[in-house]
Backbone as JSON, one array per atom type, in Angstrom:
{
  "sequence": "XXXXXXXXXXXXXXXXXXXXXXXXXXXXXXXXXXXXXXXXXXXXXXXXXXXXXXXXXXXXXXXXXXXXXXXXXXXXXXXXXXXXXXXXXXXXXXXXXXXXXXXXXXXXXXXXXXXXXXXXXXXXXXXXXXXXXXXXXXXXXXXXXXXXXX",
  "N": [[104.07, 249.24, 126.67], [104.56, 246.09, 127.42], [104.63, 243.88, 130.43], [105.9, 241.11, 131.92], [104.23, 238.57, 134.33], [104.37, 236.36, 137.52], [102.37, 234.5, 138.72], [101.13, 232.57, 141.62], [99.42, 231.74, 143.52], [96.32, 233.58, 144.97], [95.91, 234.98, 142.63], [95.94, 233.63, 140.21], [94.09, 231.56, 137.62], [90.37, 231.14, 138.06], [90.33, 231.53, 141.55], [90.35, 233.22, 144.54], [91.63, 235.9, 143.85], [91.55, 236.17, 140.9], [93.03, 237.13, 137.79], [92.35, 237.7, 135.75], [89.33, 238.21, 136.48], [89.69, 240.64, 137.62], [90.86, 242.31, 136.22], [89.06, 242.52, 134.22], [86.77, 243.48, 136.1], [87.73, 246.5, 136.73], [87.55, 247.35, 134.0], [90.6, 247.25, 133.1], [93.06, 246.33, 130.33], [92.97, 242.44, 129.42], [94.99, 240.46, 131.02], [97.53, 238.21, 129.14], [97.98, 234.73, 128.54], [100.39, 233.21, 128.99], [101.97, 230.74, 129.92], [102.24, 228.03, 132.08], [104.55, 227.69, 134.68], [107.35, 227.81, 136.65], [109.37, 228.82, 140.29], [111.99, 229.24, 142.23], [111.75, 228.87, 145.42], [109.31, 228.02, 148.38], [106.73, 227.04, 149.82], [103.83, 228.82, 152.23], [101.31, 228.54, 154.06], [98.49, 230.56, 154.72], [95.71, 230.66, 155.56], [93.5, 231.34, 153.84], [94.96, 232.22, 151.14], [98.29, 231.51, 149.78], [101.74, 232.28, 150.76], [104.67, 232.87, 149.29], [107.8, 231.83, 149.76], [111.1, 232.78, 148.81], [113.66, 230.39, 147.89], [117.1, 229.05, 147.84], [117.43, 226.08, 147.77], [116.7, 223.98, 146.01], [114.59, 223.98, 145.96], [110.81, 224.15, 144.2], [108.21, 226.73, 143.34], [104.83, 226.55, 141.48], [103.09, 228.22, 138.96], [101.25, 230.23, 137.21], [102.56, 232.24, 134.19], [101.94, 235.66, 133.14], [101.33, 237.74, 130.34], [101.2, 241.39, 131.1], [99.72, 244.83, 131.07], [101.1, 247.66, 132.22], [99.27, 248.93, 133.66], [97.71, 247.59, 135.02], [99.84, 245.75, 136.74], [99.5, 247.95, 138.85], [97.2, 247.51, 139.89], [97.68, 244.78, 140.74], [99.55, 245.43, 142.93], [98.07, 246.45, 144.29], [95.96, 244.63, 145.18], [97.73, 242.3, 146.65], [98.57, 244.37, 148.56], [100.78, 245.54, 148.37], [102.97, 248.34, 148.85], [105.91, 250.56, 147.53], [108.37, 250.7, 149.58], [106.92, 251.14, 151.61], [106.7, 249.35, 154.83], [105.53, 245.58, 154.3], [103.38, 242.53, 153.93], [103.62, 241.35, 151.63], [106.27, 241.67, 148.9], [106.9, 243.22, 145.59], [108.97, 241.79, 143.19], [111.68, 240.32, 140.68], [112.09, 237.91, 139.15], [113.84, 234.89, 137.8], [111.18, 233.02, 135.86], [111.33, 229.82, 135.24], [110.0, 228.39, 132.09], [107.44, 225.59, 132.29], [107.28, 224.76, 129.22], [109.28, 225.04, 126.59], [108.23, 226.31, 123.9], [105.89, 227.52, 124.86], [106.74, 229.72, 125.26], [107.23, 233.32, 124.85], [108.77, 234.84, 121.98], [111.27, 236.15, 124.01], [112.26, 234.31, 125.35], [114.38, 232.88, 126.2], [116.19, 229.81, 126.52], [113.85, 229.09, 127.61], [113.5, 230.51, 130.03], [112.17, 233.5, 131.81], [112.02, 237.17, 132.36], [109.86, 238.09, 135.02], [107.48, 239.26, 136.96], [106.79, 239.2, 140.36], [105.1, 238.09, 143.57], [106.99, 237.26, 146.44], [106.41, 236.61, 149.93], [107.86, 238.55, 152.75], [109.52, 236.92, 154.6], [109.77, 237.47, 157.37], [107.81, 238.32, 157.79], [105.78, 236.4, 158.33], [104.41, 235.63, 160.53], [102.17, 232.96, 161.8], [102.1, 231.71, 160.13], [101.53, 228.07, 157.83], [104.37, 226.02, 157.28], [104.37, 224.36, 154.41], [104.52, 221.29, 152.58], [103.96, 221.21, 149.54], [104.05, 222.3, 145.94], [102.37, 223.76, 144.41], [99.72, 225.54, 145.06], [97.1, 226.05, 144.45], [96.12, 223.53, 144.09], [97.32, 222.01, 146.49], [95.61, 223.49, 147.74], [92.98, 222.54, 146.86], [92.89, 220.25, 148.04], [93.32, 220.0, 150.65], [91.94, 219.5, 153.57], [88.32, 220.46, 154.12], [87.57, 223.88, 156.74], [85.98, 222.53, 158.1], [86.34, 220.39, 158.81], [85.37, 218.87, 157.12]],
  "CA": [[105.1, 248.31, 127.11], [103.71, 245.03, 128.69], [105.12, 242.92, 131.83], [105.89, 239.37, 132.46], [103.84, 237.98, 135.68], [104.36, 235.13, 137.86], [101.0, 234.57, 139.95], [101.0, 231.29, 142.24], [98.26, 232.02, 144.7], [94.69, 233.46, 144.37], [95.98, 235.68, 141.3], [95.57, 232.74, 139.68], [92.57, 231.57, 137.2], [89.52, 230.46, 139.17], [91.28, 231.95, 142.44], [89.64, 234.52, 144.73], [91.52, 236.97, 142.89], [91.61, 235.4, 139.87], [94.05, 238.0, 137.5], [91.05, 238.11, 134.52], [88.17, 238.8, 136.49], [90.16, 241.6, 138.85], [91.32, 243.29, 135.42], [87.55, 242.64, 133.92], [86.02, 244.33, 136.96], [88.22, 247.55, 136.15], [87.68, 247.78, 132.5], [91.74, 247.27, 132.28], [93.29, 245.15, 129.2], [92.91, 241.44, 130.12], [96.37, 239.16, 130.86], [97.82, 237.5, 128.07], [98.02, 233.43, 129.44], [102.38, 232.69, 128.64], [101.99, 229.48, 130.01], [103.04, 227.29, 133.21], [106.11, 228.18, 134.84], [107.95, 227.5, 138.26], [110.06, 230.05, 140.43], [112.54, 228.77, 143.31], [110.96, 228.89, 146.54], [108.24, 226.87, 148.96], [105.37, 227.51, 150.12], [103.34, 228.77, 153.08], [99.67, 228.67, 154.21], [97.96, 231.59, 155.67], [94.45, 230.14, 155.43], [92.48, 231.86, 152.36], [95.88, 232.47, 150.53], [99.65, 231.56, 150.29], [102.79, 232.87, 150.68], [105.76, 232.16, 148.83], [109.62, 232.33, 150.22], [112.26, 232.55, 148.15], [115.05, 229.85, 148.61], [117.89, 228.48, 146.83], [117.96, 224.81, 148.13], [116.32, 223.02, 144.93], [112.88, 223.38, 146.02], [110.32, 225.64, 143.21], [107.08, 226.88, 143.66], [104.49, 226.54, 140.45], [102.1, 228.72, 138.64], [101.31, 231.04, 135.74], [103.17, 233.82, 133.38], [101.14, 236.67, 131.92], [102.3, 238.77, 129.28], [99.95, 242.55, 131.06], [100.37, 246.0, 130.74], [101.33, 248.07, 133.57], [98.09, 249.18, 134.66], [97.5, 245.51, 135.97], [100.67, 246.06, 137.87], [99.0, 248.4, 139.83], [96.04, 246.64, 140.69], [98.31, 243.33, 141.56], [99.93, 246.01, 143.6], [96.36, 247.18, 145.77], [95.55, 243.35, 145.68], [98.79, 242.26, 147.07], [98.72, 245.22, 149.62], [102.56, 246.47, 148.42], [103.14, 249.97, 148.63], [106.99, 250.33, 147.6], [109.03, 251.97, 150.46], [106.33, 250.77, 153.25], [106.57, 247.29, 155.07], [104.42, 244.85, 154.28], [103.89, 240.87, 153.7], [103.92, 240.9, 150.21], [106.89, 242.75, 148.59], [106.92, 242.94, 144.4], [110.68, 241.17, 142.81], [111.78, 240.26, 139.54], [112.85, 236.85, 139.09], [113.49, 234.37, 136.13], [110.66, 232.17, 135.94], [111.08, 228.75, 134.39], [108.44, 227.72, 131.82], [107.08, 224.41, 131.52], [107.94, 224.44, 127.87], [110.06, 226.24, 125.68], [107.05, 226.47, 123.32], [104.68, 227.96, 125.69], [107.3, 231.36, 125.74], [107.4, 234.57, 123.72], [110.09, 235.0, 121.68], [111.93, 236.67, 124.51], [112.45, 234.13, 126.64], [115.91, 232.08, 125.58], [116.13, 228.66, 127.46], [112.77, 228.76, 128.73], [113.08, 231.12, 131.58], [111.48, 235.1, 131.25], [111.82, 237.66, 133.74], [109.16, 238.22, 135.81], [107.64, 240.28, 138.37], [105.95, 238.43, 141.33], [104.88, 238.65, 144.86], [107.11, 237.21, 147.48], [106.17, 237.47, 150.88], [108.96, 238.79, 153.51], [110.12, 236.18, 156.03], [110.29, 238.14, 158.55], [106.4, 239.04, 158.36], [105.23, 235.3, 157.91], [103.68, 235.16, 161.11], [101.68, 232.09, 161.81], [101.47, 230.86, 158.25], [102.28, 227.29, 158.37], [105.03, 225.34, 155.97], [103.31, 222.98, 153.6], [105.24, 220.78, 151.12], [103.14, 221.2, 148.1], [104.48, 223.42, 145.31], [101.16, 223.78, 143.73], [98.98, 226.49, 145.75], [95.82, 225.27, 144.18], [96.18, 221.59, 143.89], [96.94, 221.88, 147.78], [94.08, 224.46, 148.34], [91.89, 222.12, 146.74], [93.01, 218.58, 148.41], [93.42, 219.61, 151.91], [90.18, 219.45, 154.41], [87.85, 221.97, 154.66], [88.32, 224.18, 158.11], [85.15, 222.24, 159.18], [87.12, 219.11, 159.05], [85.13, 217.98, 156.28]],
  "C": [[104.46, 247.27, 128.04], [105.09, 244.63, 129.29], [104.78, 241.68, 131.81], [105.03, 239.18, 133.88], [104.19, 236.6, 136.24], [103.87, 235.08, 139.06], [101.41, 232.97, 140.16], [99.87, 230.96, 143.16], [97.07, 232.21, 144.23], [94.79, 234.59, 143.48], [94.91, 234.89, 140.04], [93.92, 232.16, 139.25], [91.84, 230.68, 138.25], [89.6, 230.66, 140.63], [90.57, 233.12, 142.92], [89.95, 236.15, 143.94], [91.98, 237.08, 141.68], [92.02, 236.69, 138.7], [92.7, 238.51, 136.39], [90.35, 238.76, 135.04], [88.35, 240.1, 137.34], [90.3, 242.97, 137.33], [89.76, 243.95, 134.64], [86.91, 243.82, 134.52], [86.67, 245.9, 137.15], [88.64, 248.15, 135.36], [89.36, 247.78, 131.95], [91.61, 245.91, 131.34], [93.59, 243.73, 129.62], [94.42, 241.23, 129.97], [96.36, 238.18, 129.81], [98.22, 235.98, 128.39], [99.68, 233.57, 128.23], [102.17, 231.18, 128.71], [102.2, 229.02, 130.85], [104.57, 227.87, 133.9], [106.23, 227.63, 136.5], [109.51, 228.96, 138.73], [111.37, 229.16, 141.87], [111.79, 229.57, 144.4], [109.97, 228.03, 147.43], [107.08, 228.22, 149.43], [104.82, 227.71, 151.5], [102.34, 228.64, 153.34], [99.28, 229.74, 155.16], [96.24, 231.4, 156.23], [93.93, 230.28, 154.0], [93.4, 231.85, 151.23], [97.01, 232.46, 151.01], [100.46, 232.36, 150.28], [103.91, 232.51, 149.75], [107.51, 233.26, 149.25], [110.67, 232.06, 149.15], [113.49, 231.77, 148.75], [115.8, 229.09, 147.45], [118.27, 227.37, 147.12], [117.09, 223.75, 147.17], [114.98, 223.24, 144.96], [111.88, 224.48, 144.92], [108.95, 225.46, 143.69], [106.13, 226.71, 142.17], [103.53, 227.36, 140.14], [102.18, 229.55, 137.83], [102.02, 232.12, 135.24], [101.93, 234.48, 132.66], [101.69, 237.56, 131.49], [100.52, 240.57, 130.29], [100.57, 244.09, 130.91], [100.11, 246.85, 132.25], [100.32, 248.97, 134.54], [97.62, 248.41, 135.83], [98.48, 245.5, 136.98], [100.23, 246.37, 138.89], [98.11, 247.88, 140.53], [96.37, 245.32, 141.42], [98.4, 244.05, 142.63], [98.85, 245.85, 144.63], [96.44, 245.25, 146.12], [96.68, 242.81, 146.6], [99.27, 242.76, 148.55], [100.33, 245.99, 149.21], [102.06, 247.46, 148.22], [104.61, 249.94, 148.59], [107.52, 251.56, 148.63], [108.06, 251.66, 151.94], [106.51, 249.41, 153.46], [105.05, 246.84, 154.79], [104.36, 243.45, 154.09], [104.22, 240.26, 152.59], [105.33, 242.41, 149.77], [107.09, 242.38, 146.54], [108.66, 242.95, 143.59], [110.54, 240.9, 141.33], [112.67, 239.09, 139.94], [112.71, 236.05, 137.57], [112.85, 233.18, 136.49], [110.91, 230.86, 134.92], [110.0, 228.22, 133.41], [108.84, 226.38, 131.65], [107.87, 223.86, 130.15], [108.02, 225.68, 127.35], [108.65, 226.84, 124.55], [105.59, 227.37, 123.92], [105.35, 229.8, 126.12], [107.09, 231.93, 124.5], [108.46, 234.56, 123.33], [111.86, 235.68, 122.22], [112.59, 235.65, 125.53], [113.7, 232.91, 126.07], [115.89, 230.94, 127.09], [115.12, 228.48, 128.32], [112.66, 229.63, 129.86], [112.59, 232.85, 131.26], [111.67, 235.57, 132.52], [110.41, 238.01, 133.7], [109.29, 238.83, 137.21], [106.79, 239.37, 138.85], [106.12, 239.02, 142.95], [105.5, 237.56, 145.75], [106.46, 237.1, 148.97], [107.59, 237.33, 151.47], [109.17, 237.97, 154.68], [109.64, 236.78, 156.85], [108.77, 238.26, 159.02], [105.67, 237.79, 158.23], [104.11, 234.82, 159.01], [103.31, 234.06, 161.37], [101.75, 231.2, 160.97], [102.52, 229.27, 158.6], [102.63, 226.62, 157.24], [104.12, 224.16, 155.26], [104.93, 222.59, 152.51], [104.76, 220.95, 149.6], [103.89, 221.97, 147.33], [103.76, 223.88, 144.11], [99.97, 224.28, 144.66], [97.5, 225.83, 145.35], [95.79, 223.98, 143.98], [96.45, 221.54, 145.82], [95.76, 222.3, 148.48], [93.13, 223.03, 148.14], [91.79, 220.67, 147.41], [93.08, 218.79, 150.02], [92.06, 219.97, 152.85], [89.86, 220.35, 154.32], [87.77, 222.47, 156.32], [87.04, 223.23, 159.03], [85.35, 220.64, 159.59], [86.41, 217.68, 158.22], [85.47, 217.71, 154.57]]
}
């Protein structure tokens, strides 16, 4: 039985923990690329990796669906840090992600949107992290200064 994903952060290809080379490096079955998608929510910055809040005032966050099988779960899980039932900053939800294009879904996904499991983080534990406008985790990663102010 596979799982929908919806990575925005450093899940994401090329991404410290880039979803291929995490599954690679533990002989599980690679992620199946779905396609583009967007989720409601904004964005935070923690430094190395974002956050994402869930909100219902128009604003979406952007980044990939993978069709994986629930081994990969687990390992999002460790990466992630969730443990279900303990606090933590990331917590794992099911939402309906938007794709890009209708064309870019599995036959499951009627008007473009698929559920999906993704990582949240919890308000409450946001700490420091500071609001950004972007709604593109890597397109901000990669445009804003480096910490040495170059």
């Amino acid at each position: 039985m596979s799982i929908y994903v919806f990575v925005y952060g450093t899940l994401r290809a090329g991404e410290i923990n880039d979803l291929a080379q995490a599954a690679a490096r533990r002989g599980l079955p690679v992620a199946r690329y779905v396609g583009a998608a967007s989720v409601p929510g904004r964005l935070v910055d923690f430094g190395d990796w974002p956050g994402l809040i869930p909100v219902d005032d128009g604003r979406r966050v952007r980044g990939d669906v993978f069709q994986v099988e629930p081994a990969l779960i687990a390992l999002m899980d460790e990466i992630e840090e969730y443990d279900p039932g303990k606090p933590g900053c990331f917590v794992r939800r099911e939402i309906a992600a938007r794709l890009e294009s209708a064309a870019d879904a599995a036959a499951p996904a009627p008007a473009g949107y698929l559920a999906c499991q993704y990582y949240p983080i919890d308000p409450a534990l946001r700490g420091a992290a500071v609001d950004i406008a972007a709604d593109d985790w890597v397109c901000y990663r990669l445009a804003r200064p480096a910490p040495d102010g170059r």
